[in-house]
DSSP file (Angstrom, degrees, kcal/mol; ACC not computed):
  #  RESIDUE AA STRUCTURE BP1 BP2  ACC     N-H-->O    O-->H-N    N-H-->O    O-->H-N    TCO  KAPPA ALPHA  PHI   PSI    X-CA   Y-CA   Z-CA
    1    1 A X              0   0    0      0, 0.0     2,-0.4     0, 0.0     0, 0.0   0.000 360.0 360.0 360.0 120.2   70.5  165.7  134.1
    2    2 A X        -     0   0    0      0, 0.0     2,-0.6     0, 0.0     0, 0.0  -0.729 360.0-159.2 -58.2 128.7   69.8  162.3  132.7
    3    3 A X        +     0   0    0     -2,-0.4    40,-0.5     2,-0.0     2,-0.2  -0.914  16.7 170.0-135.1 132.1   66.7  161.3  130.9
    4    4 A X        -     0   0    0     -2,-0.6     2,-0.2    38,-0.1    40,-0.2  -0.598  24.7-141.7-118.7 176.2   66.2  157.7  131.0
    5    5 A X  E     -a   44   0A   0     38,-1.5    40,-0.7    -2,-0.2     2,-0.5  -0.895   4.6-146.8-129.7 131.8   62.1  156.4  129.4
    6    6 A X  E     -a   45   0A   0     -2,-0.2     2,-0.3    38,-0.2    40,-0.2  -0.847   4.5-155.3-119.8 159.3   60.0  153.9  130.7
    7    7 A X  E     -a   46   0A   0     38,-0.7    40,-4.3    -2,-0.5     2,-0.5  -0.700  14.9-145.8-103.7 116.4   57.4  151.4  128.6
    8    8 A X  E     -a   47   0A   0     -2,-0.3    40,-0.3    38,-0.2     2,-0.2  -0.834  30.8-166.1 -87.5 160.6   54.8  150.2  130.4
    9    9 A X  E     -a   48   0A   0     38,-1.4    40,-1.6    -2,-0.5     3,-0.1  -0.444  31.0-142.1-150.0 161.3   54.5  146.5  128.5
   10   10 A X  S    S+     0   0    0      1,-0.2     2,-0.8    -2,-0.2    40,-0.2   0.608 102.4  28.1 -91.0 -64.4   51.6  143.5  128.6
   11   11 A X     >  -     0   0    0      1,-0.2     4,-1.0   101,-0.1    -1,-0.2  -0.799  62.8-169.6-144.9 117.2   54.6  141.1  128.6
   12   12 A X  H  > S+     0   0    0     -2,-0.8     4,-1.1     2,-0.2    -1,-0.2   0.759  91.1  61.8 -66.1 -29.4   58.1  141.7  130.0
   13   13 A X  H  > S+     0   0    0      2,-0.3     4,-2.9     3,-0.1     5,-0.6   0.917 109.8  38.8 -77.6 -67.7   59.5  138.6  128.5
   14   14 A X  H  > S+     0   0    0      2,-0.2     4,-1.8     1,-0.2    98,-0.2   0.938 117.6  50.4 -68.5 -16.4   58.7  139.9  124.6
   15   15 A X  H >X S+     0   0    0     -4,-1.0     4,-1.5     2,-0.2     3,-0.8   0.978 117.0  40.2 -81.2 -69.0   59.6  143.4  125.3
   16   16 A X  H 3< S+     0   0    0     -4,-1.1     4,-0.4     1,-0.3    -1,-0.2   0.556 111.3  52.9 -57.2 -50.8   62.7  142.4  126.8
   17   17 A X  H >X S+     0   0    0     -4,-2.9     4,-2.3     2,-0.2     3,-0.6   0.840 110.9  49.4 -75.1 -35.1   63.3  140.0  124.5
   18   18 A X  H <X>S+     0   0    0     -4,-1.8     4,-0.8    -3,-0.8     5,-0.5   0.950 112.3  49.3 -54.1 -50.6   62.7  142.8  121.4
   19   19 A X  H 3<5S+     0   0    0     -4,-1.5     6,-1.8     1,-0.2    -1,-0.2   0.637 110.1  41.1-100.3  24.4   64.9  145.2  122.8
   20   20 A X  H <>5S+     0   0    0     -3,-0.6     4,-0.6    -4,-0.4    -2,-0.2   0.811 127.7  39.7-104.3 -29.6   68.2  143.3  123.7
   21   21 A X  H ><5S+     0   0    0     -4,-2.3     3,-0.8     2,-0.2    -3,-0.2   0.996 125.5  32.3 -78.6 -80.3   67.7  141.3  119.9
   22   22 A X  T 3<5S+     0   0    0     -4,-0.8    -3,-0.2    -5,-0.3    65,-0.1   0.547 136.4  22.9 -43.4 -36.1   66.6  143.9  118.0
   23   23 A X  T 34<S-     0   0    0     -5,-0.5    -1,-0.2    -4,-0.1    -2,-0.2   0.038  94.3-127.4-110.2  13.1   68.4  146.9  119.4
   24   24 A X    <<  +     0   0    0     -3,-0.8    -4,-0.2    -4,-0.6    -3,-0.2   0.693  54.6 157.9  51.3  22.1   71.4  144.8  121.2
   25   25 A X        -     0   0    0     -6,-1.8     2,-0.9    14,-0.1    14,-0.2  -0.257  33.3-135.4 -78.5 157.7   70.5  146.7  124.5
   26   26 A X        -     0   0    0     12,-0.4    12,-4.0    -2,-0.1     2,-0.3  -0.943  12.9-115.2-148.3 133.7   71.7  144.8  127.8
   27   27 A X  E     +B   37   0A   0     -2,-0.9    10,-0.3    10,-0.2     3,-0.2  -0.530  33.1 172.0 -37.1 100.2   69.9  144.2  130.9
   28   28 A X  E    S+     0   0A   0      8,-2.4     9,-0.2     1,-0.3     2,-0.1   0.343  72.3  16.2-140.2  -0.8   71.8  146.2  133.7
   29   29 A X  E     -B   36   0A   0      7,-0.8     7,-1.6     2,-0.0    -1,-0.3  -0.417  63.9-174.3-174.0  95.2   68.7  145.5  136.8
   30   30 A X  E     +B   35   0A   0      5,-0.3     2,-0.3    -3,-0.2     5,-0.2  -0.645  15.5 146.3 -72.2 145.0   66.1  143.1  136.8
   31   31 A X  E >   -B   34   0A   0      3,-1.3     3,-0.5    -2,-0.2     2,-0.2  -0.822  63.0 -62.7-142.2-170.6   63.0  142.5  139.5
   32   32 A X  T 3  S+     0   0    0     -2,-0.3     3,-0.0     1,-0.2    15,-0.0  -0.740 123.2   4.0 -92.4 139.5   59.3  141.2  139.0
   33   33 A X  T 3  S+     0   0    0     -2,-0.2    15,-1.5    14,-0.1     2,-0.3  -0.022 120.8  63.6  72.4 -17.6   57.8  143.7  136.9
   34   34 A X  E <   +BC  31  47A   0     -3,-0.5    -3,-1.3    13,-0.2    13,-0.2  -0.844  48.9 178.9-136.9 163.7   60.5  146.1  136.0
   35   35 A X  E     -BC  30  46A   0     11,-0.6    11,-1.2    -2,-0.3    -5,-0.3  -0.461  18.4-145.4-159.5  96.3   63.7  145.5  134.0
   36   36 A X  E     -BC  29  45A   0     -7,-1.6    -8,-2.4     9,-0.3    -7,-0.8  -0.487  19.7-172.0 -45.4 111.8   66.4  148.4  133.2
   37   37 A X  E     -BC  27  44A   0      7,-3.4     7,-2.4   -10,-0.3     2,-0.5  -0.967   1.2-172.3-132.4 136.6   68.2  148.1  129.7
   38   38 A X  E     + C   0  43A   0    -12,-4.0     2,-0.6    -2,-0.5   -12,-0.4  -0.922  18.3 175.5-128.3 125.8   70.9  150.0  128.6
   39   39 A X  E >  S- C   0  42A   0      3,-2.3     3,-1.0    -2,-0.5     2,-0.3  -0.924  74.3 -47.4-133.2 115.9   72.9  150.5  125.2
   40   40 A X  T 3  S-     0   0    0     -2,-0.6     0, 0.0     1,-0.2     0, 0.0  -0.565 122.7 -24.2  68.7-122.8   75.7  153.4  125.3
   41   41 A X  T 3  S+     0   0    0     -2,-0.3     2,-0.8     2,-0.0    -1,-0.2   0.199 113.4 116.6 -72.0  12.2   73.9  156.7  127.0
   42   42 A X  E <   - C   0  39A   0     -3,-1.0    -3,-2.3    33,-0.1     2,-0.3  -0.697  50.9-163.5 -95.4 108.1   70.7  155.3  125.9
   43   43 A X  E     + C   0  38A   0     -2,-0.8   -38,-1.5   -40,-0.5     2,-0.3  -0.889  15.3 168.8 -75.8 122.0   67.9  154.3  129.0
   44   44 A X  E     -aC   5  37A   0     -7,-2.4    -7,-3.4    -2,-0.3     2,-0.5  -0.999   8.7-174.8-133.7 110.1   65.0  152.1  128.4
   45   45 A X  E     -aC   6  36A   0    -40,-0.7   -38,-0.7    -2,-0.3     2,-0.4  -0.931  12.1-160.7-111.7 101.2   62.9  150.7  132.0
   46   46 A X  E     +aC   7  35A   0    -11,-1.2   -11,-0.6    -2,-0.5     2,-0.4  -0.567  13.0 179.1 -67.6 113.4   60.3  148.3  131.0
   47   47 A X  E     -aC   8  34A   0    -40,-4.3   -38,-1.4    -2,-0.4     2,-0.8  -0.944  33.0-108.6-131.1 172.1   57.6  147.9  133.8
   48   48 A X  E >   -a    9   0A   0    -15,-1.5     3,-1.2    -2,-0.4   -38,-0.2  -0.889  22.5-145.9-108.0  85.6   54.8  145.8  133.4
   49   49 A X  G >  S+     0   0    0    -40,-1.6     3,-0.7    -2,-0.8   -39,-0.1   0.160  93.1  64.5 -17.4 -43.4   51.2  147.3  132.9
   50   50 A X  G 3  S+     0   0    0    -40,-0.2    -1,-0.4     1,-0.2   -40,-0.1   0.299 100.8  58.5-107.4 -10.8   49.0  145.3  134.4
   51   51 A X  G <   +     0   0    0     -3,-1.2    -1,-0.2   -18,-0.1    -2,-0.2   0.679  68.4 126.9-105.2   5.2   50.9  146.3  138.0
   52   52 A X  S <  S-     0   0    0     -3,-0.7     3,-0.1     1,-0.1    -3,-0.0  -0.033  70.5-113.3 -70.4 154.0   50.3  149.9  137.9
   53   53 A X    >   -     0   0    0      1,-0.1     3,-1.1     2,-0.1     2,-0.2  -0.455  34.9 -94.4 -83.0 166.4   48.7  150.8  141.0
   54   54 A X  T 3  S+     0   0    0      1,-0.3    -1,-0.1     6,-0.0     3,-0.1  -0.366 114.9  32.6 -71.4 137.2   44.5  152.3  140.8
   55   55 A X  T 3  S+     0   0    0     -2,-0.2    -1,-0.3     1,-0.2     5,-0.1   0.109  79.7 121.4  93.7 -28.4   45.2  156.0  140.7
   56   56 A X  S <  S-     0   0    0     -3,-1.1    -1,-0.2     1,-0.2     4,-0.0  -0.223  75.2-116.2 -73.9-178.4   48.4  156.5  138.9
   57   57 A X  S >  S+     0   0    0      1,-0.2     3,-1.4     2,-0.2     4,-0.5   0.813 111.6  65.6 -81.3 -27.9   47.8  158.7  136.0
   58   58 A X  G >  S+     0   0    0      1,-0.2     3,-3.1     2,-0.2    -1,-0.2   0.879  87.5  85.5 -60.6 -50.1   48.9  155.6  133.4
   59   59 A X  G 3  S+     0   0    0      1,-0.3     3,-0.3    -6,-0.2    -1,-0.2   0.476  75.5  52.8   3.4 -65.7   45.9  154.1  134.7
   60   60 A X  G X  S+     0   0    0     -3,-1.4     3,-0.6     1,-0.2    -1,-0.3   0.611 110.2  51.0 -82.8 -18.1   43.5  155.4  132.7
   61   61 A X  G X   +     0   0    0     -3,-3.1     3,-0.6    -4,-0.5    -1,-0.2  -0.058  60.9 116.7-109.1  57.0   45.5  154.2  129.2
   62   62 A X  G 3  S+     0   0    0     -3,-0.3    -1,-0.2     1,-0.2    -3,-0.1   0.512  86.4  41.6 -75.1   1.0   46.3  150.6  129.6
   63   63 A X  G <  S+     0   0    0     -3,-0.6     2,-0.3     2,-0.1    -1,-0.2   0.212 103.1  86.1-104.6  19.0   44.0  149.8  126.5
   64   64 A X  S <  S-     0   0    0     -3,-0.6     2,-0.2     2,-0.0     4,-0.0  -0.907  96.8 -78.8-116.7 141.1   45.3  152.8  124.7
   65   65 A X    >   -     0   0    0     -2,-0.3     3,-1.9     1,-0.1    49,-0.1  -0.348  27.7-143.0 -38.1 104.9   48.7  152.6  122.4
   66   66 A X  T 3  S+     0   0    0     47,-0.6    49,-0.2     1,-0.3    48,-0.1   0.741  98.9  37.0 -27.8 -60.8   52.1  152.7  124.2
   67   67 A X  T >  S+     0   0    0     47,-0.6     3,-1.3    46,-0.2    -1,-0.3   0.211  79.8 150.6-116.3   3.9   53.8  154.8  121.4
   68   68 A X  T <  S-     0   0    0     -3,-1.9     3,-0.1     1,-0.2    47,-0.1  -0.261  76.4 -16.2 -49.2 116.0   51.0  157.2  120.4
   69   69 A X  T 3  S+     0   0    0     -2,-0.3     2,-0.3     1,-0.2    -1,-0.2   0.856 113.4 105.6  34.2  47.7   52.1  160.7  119.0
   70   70 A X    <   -     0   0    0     -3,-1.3    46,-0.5    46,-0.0     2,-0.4  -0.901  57.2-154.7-135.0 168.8   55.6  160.2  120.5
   71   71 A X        -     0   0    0     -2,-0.3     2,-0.7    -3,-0.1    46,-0.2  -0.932   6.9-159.4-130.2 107.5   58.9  159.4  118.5
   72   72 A X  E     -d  117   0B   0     44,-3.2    46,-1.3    -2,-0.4     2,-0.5  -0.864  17.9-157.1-112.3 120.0   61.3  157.7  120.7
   73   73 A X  E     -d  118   0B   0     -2,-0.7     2,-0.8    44,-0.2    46,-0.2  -0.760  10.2-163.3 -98.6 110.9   64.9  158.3  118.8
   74   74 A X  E     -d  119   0B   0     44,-2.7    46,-0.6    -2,-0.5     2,-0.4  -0.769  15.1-142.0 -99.8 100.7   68.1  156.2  119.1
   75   75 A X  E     -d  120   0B   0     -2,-0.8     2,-0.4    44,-0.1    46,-0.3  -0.477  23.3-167.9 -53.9 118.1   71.1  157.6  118.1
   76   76 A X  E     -d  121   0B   0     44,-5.1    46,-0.7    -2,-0.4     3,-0.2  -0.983  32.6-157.9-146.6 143.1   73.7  155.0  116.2
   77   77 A X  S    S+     0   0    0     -2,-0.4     2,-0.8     1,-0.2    -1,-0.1   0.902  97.1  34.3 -73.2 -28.1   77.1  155.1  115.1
   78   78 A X     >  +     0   0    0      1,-0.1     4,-2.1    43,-0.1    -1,-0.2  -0.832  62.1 169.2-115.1  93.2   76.4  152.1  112.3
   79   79 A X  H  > S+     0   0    0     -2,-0.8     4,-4.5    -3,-0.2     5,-0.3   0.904  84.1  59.4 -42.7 -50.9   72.7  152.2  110.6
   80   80 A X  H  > S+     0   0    0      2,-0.2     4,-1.4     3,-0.2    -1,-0.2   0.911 110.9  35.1 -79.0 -75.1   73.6  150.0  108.4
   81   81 A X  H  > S+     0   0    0      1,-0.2     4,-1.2     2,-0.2     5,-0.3   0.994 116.4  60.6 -61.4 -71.9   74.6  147.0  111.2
   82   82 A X  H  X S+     0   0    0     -4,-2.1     4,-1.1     1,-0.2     5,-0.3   0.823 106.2  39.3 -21.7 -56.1   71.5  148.3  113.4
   83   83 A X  H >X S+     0   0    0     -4,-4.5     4,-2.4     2,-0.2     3,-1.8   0.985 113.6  58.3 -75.5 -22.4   68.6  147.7  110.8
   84   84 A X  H 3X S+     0   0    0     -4,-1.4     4,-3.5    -5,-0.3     5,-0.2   0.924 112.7  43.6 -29.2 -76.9   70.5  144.0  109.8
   85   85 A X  H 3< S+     0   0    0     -4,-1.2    -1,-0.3     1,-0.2   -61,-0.2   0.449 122.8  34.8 -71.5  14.5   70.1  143.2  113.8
   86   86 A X  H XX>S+     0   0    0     -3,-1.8     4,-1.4    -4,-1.1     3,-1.3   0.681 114.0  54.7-101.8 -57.6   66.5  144.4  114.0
   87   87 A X  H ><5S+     0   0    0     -4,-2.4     3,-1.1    -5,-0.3    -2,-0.2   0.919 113.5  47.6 -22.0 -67.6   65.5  143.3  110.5
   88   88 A X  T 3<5S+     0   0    0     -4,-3.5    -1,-0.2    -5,-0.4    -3,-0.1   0.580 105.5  57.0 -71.1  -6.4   66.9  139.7  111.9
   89   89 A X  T <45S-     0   0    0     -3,-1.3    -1,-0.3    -5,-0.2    -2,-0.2   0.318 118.7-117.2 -75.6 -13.3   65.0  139.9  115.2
   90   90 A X  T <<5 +     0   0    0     -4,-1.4    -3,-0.2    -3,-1.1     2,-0.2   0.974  48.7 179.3  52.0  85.4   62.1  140.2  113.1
   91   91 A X      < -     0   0    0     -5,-0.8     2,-1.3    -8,-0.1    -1,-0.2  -0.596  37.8-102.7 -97.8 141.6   61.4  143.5  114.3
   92   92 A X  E     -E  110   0C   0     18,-0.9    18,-1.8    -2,-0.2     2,-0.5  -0.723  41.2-156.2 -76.2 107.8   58.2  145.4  112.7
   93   93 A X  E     -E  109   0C   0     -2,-1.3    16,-0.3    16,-0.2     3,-0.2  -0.666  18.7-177.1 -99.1 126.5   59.8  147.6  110.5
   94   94 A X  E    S+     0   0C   0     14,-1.7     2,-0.3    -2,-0.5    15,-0.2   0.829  74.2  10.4 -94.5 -37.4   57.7  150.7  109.7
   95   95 A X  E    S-E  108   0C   0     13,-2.3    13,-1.8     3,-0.0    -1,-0.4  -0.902  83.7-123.8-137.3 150.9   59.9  152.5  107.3
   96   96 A X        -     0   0    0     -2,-0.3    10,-0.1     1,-0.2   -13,-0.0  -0.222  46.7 -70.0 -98.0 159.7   62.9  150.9  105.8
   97   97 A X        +     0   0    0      8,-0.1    -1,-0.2    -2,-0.1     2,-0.2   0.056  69.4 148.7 -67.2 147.4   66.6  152.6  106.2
   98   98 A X        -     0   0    0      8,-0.2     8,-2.0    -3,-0.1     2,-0.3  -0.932  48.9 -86.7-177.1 157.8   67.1  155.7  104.2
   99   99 A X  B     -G  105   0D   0      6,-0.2     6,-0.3    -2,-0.2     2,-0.2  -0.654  42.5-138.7 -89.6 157.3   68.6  158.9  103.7
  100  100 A X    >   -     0   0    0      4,-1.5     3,-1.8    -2,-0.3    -1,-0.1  -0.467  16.5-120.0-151.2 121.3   66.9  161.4  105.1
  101  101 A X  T 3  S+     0   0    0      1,-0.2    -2,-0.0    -2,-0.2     4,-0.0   0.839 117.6  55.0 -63.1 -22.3   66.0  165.5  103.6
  102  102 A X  T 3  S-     0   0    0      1,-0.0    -1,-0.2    23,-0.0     3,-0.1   0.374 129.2 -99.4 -91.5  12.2   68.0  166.5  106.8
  103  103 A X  S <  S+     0   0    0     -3,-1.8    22,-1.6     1,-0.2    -2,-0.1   0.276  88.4 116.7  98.2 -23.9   71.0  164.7  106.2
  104  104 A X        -     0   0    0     20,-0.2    -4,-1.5    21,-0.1     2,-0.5  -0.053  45.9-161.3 -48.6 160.4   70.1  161.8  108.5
  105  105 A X  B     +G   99   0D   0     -6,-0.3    16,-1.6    14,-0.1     2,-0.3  -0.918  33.3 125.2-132.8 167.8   69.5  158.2  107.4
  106  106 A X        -     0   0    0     -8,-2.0     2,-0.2    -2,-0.5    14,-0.2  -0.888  42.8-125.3 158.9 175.2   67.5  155.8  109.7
  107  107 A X        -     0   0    0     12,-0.4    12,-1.2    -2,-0.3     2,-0.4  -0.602  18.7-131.4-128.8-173.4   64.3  153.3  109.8
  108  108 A X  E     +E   95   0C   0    -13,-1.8   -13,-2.3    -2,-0.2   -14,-1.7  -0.959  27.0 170.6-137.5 118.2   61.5  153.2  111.9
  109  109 A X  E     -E   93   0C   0     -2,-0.4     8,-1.7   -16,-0.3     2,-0.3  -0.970  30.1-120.5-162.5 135.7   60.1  150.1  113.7
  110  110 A X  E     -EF  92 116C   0    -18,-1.8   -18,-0.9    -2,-0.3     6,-0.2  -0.877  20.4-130.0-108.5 147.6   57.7  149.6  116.2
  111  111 A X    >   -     0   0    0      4,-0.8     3,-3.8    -2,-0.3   -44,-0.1  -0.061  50.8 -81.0 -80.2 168.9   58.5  147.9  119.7
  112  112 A X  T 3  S+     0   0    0      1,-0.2    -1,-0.2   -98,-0.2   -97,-0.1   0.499 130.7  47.9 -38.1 -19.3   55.9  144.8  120.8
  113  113 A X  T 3  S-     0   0    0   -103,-0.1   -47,-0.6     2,-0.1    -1,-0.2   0.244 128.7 -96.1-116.8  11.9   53.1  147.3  122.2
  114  114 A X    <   +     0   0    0     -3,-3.8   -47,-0.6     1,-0.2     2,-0.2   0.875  67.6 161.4  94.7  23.4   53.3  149.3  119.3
  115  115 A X        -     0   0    0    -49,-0.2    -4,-0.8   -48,-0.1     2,-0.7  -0.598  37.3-135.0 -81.7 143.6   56.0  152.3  120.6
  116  116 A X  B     -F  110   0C   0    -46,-0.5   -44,-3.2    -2,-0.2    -6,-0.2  -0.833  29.6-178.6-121.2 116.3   57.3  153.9  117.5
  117  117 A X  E     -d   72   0B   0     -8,-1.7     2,-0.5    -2,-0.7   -44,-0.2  -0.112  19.6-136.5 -98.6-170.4   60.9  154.3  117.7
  118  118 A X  E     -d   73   0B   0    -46,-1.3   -44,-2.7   -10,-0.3     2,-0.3  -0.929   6.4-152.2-164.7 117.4   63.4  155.9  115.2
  119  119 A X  E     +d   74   0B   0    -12,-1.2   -12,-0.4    -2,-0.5     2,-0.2  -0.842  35.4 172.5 -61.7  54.0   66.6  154.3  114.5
  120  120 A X  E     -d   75   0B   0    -46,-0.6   -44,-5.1    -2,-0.3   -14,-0.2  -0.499  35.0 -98.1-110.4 173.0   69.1  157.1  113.5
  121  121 A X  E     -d   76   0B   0    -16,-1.6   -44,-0.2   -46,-0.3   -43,-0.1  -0.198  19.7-141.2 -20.0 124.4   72.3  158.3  112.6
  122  122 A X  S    S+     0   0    0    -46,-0.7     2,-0.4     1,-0.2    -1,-0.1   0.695  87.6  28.9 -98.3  -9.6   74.7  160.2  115.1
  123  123 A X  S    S-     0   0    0    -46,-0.1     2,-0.3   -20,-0.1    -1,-0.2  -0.998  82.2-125.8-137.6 148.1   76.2  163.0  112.5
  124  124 A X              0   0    0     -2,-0.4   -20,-0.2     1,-0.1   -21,-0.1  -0.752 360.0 360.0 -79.5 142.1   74.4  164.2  109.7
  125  125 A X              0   0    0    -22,-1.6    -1,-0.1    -2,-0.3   -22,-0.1   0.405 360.0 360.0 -45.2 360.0   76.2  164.0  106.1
């Protein structure tokens, strides 16, 4: 099984632009409205909000916060290079890199509609 997630967006262009700058993720299938980005195992499909058809269940929260009470977590071999390139994308960064009571270090940054992602580690100390 694969498990890929996708962001419905207001604007494909800054989401796009956030996660190929900020997370160094690369485009692998574009169309109007949708875009596929991939970095390592990691899947991210950005589709565009404002096309979601009357009825789907998404429907009802297009005024409501993308990334509300979920955690979306990125595994990385180099922390330390990661928050540099998000940090220089001028990424919102929500908690700054650190180690972690579970052995982890990572930061925390939210994407352009306000998804709150997690930046981590791939082995715990």
């Amino acid at each position: 099984m694969k498990l890929f997630v996708e962001f419905f967006v207001a604007d494909l262009k800054r989401s796009r632009a956030f996660y190929i700058e900020a997370l160094g993720m690369k485009v692998t299938n574009e169309t109007a409205g949708y875009i596929e980005l991939v970095l390592g195992q990691a899947q991210i499909n950005l589709c565009l909000i404002g096309a979601i058809r009357h009825g789907h269940f998404l429907s009802k929260m297009i005024d409501s916060p993308v990334g509300s009470r979920t955690e979306f977590c990125f595994e990385v071999e180099d922390i330390e290079a990661s928050y540099d390139k998000a940090v220089k994308a001028g990424a919102q960064i929500l908690e700054p890199i650190r180690k972690m009571p579970w052995g982890r270090t990572d930061f925390r940054l939210a994407d352009p509609d306000g998804a709150y992602l997690r930046i981590t580690t791939t082995v715990a100390d």
